[in-house]
C-alpha positions as CSV (number, residue, x, y, z in Angstrom):
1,X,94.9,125.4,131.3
2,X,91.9,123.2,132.6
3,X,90.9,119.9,130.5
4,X,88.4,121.4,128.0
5,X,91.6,124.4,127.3
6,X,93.9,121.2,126.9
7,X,91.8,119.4,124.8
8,X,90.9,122.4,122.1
9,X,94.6,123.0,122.2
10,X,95.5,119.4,121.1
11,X,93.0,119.3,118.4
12,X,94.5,122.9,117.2
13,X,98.0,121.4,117.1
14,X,96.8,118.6,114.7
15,X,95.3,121.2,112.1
16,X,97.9,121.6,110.0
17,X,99.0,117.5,110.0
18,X,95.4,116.6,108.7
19,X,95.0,119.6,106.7
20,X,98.1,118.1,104.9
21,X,97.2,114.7,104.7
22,X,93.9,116.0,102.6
23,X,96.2,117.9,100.4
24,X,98.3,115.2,100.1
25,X,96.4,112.9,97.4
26,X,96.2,116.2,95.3
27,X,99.1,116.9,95.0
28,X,100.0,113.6,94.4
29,X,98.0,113.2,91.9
30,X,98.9,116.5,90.4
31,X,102.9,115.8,90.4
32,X,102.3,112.3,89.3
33,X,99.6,111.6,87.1
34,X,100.7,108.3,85.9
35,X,101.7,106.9,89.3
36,X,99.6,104.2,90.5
37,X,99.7,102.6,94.2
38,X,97.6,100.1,96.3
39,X,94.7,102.9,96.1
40,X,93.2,105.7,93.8
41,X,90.5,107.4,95.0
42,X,87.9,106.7,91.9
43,X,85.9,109.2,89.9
44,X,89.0,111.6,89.1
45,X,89.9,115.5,89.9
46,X,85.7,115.8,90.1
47,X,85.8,113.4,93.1
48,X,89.0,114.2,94.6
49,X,88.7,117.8,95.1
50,X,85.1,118.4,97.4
51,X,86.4,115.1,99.2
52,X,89.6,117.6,100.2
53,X,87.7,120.9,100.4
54,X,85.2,119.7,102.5
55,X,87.5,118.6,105.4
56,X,89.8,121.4,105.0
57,X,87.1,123.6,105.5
58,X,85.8,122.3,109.0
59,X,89.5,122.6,110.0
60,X,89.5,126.4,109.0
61,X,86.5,126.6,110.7
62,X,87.7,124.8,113.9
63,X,90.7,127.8,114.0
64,X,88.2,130.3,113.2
65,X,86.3,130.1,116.1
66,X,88.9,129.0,118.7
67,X,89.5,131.3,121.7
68,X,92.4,133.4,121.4
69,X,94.0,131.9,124.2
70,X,94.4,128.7,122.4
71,X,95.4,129.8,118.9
72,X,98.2,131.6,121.0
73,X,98.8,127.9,122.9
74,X,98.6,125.9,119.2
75,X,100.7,128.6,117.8
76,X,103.9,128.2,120.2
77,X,103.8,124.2,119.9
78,X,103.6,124.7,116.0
79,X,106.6,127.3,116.6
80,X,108.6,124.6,118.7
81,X,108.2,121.8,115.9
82,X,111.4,123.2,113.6
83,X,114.0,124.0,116.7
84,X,112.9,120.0,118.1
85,X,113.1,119.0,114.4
86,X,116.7,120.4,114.2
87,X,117.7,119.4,117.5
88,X,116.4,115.1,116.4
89,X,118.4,115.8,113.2
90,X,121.4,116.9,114.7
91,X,121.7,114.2,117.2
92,X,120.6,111.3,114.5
93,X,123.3,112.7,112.2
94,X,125.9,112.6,115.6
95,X,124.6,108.7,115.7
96,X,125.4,108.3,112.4
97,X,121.4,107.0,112.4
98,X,120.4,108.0,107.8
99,X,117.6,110.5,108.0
100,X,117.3,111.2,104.3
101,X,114.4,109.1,103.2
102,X,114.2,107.6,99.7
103,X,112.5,109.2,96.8
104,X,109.0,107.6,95.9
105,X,109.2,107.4,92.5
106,X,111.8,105.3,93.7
107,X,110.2,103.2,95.6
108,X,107.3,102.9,93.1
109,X,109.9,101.5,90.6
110,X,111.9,99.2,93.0
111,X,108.5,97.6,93.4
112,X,107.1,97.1,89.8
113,X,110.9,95.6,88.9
114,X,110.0,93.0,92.0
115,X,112.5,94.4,94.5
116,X,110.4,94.7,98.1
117,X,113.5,95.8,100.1
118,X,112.9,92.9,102.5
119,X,115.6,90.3,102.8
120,X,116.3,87.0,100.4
121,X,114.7,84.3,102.3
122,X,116.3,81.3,101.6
């Protein structure tokens, strides 16, 4: 692989990640309609979904017209992401290290009763 190869092939890797994180406030928004953070991205479902087709669309596009060679590159990294995931769990469980990570809904709550999960400073 020379730079350029190296460099589509990184960008192929992230796809999926940002392709996600567009989804993300969607389906957000669609599992909990009531829930309200720091941030809601104003004007409703008429707003929210071109702002997340539009991106996910130049990242299809981006895979579509990638060389063969890389999708094949992007495509064993992607595969290699659930064996190294395992492999980080196991040894994290073997430190005794908790990788289960709160509910938000949780969170959300804990926050509005005044509990910030920092420390008592006294």
């Amino acid at each position: 692989f020379d730079f350029l190869e190296l460099l589509v092939l990184g960008a192929l890797v992230g796809v999926p990640t940002y392709v996600f994180t567009f989804l993300a406030p969607v389906i957000i928004r669609y599992r909990y309609p009531d829930l309200r953070g720091p941030f809601r991205i104003p004007g409703g479902w008429p707003v929210l979904i071109p702002m997340v087709f539009v991106p996910i669309c130049i990242a299809l596009y981006l895979i579509a017209t990638a060389e063969q060679k890389s999708l094949i590159g992007a495509c064993c990294f992607a595969a290699a992401g659930p064996f190294v995931y395992l492999v980080a769990r196991w040894y994290n469980q073997r430190l005794g290290i908790d990788t289960n990570p709160p509910n938000p809904v949780d969170l959300v709550r804990a926050r509005a009763e005044g509990n910030t999960g920092e420390p008592d400073r006294d």
